[in-house]
C-alpha positions as CSV (number, residue, x, y, z in Angstrom):
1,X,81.4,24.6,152.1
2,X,78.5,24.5,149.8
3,X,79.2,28.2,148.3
4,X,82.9,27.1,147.5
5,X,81.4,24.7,145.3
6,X,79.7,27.2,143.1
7,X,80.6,27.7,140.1
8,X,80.3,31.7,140.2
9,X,82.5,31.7,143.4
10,X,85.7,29.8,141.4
11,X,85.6,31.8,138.8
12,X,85.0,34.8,141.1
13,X,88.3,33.4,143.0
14,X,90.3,32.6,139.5
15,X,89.4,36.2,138.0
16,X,91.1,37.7,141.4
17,X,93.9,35.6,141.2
18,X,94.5,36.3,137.8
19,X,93.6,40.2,138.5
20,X,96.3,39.6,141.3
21,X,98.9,38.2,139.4
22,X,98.8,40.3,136.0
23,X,98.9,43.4,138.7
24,X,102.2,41.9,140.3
25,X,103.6,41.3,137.1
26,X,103.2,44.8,136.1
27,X,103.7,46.2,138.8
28,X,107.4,44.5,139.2
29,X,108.0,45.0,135.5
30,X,107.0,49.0,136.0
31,X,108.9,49.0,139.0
32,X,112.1,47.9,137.1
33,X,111.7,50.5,134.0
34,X,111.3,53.3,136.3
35,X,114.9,52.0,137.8
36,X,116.6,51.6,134.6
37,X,115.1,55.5,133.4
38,X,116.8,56.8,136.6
39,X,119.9,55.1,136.2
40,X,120.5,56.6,132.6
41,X,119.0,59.7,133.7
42,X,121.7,60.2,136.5
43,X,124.5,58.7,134.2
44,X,123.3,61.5,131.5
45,X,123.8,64.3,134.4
46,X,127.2,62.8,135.8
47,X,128.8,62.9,132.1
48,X,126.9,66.4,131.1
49,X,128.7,67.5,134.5
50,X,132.2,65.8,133.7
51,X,131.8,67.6,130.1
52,X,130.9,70.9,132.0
53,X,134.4,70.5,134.5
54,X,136.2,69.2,131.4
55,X,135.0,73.1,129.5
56,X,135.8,75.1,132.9
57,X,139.3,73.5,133.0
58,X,139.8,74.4,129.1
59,X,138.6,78.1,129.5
60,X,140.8,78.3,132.4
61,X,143.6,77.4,130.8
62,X,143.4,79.5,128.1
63,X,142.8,82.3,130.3
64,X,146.3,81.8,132.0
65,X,148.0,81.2,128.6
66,X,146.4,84.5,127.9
67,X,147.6,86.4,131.0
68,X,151.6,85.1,130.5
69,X,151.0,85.8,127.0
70,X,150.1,89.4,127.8
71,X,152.4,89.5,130.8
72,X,155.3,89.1,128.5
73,X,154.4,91.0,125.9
74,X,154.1,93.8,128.4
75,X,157.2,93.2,129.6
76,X,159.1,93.5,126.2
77,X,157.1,96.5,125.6
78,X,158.3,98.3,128.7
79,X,161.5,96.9,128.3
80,X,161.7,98.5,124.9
81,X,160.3,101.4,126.1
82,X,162.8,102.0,129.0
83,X,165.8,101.7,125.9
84,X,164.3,103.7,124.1
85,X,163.7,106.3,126.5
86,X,167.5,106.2,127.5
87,X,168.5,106.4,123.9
88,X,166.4,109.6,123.4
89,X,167.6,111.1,126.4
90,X,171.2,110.6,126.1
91,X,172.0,113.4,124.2
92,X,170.5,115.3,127.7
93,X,172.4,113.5,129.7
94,X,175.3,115.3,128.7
95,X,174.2,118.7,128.7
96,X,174.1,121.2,132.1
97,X,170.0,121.6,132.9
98,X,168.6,125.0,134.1
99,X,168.2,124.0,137.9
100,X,164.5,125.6,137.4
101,X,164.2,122.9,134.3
102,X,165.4,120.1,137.0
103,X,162.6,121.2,139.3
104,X,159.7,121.2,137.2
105,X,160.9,117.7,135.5
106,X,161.6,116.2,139.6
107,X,157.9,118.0,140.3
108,X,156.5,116.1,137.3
109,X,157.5,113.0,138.1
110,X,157.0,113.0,141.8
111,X,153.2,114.3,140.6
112,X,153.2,111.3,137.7
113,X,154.4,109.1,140.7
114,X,151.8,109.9,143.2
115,X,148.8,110.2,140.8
116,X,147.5,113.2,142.0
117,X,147.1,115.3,138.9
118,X,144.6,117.9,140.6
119,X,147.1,118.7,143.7
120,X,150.0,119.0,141.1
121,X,149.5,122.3,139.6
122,X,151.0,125.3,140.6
123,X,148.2,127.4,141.0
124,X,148.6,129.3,137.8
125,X,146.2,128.8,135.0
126,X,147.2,127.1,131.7
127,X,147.4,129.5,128.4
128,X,144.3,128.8,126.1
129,X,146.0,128.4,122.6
130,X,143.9,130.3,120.3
């Protein structure tokens, strides 16, 4: 009981307590800023990824505007090309074809068809034009 009375050993006592305290203090005060970083630190990824899905969903609508944008402009150009193919050839229509003439043009297009250009010759080599 004696030793509680010294002086050395209360302010030994108050210094830990104080030591003790200050440490708690910090350490709940610490504890708290590390929370708070986290929180904006996953609120800064969840909005850079909504941002990110917000971009994909942009680029990937342009890309289909895009496609039926080129869709239909192929489809008008084939469309024009089919009338003007008919116009050209109307003239043809009307006149008799060599049945050789029918061949070769039936040939061509069965070859143009099947996309075999190496299996569609006729065995005969081309003229060089000199």
């Amino acid at each position: 009981m004696r030793v509680l009375l010294n002086p050395r050993v209360i302010l030994a006592l108050a210094l830990v307590a104080l030591l003790s305290f200050t440490h708690f203090t910090a350490y709940r005060k610490g504890k708290a800023t590390v929370r708070a970083e986290w929180a904006a630190e996953r609120v800064e990824q969840e909005r850079q990824a909504q941002a990110q899905a917000q971009r994909i969903r942009e680029l990937q609508r342009a890309a289909e505007t895009r496609y039926t944008v080129q869709a239909g402009v192929r489809e008008e150009f084939i469309g024009y090309t089919i009338r003007e193919v008919h116009h050209a050839a109307a003239p043809i229509a009307s006149c008799a074809l060599p049945a050789d003439l029918v061949r070769l043009l039936r040939d061509a297009a069965a070859c143009a068809r099947g996309d075999t250009s190496a299996s569609c010759s006729s065995g005969e080599s081309l003229p060089v034009a000199r």
